[in-house]
C-alpha positions in Angstrom: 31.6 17.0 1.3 29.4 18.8 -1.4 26.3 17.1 0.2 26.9 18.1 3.9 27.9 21.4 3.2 24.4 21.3 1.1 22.5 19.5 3.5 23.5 22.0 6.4 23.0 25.1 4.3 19.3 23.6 3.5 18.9 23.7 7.6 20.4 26.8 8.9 17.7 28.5 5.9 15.1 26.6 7.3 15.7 27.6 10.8 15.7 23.9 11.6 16.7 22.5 15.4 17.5 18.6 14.6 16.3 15.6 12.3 16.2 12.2 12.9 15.5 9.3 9.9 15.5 5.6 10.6 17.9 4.3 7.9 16.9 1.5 5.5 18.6 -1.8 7.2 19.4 -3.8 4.4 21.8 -0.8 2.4 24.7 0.7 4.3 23.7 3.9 4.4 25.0 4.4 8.1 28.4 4.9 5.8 27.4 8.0 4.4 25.8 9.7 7.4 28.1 8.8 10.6 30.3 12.0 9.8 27.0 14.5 9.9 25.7 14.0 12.9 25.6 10.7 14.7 24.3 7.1 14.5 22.2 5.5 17.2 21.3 1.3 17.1 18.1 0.6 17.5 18.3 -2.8 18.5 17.8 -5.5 15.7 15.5 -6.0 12.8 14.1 -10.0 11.3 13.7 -11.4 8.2 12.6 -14.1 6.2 15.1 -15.2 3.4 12.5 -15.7 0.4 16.0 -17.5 -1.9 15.8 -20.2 -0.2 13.0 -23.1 -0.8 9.6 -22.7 0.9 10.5 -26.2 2.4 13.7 -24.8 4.6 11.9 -21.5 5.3 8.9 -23.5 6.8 11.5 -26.0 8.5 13.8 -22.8 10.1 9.8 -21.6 11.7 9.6 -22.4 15.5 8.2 -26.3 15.4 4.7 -25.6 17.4 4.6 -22.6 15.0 4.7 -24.4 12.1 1.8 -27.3 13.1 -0.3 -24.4 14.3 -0.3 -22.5 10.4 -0.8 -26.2 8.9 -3.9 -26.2 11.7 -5.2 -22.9 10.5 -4.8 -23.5 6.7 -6.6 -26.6 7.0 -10.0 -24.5 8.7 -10.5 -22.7 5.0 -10.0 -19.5 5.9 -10.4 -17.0 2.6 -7.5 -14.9 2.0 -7.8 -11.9 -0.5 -6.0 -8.8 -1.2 -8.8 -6.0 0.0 -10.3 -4.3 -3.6 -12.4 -1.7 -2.1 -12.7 1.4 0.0 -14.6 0.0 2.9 -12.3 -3.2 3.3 -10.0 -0.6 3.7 -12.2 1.0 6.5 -13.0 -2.1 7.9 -9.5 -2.9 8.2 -8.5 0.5 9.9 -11.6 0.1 12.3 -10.0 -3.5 13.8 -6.6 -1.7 13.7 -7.8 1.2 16.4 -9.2 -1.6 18.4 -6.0 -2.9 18.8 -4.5 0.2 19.4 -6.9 0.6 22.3 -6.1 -3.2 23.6 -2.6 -2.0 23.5 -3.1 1.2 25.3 -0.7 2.8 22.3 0.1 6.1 22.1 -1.8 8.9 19.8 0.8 8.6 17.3 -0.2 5.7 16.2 -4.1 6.1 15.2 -3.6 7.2 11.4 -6.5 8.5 10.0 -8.3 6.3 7.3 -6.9 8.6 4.5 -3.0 7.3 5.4 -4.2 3.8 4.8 -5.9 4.8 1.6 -2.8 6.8 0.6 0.0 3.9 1.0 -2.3 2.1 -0.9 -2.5 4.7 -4.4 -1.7 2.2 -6.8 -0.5 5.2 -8.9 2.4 5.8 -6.8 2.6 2.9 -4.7 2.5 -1.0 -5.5 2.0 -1.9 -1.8 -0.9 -3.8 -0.3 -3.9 -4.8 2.4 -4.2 -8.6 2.8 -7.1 -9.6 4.4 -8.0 -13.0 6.2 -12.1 -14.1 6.8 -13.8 -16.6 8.7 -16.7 -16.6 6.2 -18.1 -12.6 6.1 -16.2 -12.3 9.5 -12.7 -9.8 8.9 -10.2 -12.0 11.2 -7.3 -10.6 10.6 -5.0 -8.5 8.0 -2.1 -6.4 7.5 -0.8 -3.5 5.3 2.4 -4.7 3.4 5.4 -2.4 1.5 6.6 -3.7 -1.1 9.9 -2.0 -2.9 12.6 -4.0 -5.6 13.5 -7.0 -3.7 11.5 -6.5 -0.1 7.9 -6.9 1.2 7.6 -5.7 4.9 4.9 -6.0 6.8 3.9 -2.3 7.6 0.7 -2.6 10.3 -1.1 -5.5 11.1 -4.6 -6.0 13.3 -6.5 -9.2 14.6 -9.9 -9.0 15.8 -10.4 -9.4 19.5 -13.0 -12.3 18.4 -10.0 -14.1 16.7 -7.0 -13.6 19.1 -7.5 -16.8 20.6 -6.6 -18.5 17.3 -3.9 -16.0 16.4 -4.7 -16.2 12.5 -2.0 -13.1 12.5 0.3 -16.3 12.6 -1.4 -17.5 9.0 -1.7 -14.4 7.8 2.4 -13.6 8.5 3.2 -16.8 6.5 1.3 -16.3 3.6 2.8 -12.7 3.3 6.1 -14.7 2.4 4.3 -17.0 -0.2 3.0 -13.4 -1.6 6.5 -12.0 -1.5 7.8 -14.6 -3.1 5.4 -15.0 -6.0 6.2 -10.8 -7.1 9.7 -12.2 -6.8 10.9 -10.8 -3.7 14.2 -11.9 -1.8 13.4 -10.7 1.7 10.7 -10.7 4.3 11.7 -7.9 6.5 9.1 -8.9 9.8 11.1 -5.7 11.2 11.5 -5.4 15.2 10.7 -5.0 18.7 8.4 -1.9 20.0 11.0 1.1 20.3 14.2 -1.5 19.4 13.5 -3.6 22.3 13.1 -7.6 22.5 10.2 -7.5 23.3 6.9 -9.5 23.4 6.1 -8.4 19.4 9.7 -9.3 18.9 9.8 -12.8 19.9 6.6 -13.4 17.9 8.6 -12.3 15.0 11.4 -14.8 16.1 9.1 -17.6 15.4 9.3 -17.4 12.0 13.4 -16.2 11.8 16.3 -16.1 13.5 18.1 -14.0 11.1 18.5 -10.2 12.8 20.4 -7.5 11.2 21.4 -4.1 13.0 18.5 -1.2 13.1 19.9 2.1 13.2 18.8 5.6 13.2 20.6 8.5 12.1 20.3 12.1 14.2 21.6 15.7 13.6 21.2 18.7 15.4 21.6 21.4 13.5 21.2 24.5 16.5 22.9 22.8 19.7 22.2 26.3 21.4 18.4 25.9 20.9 18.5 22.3 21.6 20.3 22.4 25.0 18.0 25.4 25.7 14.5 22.6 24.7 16.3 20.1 27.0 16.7 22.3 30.0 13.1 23.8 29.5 11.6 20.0 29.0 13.0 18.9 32.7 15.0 15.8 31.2 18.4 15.1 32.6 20.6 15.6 29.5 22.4 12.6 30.6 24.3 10.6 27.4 23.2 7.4 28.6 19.5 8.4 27.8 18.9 7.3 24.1 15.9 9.3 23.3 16.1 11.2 20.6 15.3 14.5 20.4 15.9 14.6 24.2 13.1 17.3 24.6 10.4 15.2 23.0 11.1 12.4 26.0 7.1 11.7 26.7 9.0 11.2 30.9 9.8 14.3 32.0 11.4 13.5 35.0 13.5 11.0 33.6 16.6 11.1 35.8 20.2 10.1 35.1 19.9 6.7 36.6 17.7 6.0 33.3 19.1 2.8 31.8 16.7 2.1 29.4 17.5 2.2 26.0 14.7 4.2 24.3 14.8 5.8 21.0 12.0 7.4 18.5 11.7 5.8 15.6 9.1 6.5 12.4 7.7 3.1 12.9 8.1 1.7 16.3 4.9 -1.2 16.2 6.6 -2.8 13.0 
């Protein structure tokens, strides 16, 4: 009680309309916020159990999955963790040409600073693998680690590669990393937007084991946010998951909307 009478204090001085956070999937923190505000599901999340043996990991992978990484290992591929400023660049310049292939939104091009940020090994202990066909960048991917979890954060292949998919290589050697700093899970993370999608079922190749996303919303000023909502044009109907309803990039989305669509910090996991 002392932290929501806090927590809504803190917004009514800062004049704030609404927050949304994506809440961490493997700790039940849903329990602590469904009273203040509400919680939405955001479809389901995958992961790699690292405590079991390398052996059943590799044997739970999708069979044609699995001969295709022993195919790949076997072309001798290099695989580093990036040392320097301009892998770092390098790595960001293949990322926006995915972004491009995948007609993403603007929200998703992060300036070259954020990459060199998450990687501040004086805060942060995450980091960039890289895969290369000789001097050629392939592939690589920007991984989280925390206690027991590594999470691959943003990934890119280059379009000269995709017809190999080395991202399939470069996934599996991301759990041989998280388990060598000791970690338990590999969170692969979900679907575009919480949807089982195309990214999703990639992700299925490796696991089968899901576990509920969820995101928590408040709004702190329902006056000012109904008032948003009217101005934006979106029908306030409930069974539109969107969230906050004003920020809805469809403005005529009408009440027959039965997607399920709601914005998350990190929908391209």
């Amino acid at each position: 009680m002392q932290f929501k009478n806090a927590f809504t204090s803190f917004m009514k001085e800062e004049s704030a309309i609404c927050i949304f956070s994506r809440l961490h999937p493997f700790l039940n923190q849903h329990h602590l916020l469904e009273n203040i505000g509400g919680i939405k599901d955001n479809g389901t999340t995958l992961y790699v159990d690292l405590s079991i043996s390398v052996e059943d990991q590799r044997n739970r992978y999708d069979k044609r999955l699995g001969r295709q990484i022993r195919s790949l290992r076997k072309m001798g591929f290099v695989i580093r963790e990036a040392g320097t400023v301009q892998e770092i660049e390098d790595f960001a310049e293949m990322y926006y040409k995915n972004m491009d292939r995948l007609k993403a939104s603007s929200n998703y091009y992060f300036d070259v600073q954020h990459f060199v940020n998450l990687l501040n090994e004086e805060y942060m202990k995450n980091k960039l693998i890289l895969i290369y066909d000789g001097p050629n960048l392939m592939c690589g991917a920007l991984i989280l680690l925390s206690d027991n979890i590594v999470r691959n954060h943003l990934s890119a292949t280059s379009p000269d590669y995709l017809n190999i998919s080395p991202s399939k290589l470069l996934t599996d050697e991301i759990s041989m990393i998280g388990r060598r700093l000791g970690k338990k899970i590999f969170h692969l993370g979900g679907g575009v937007g919480g949807k089982e999608d195309s990214l999703f079922n990639f992700k299925k190749l490796f696991s089968n084991l899901q576990i509920k996303d969820r995101i928590w919303c408040y709004v702190n000023d329902e006056s000012v946010y109904n008032e948003l909502v009217l101005k934006s044009g979106v029908d306030p109907n409930p069974e539109i998951k969107f969230f906050p309803l004003y920020r809805h990039p469809d403005k005529k989305t009408q009440a027959a909307t039965s997607e399920s669509e709601t914005t998350t910090i990190d929908n391209l996991n």
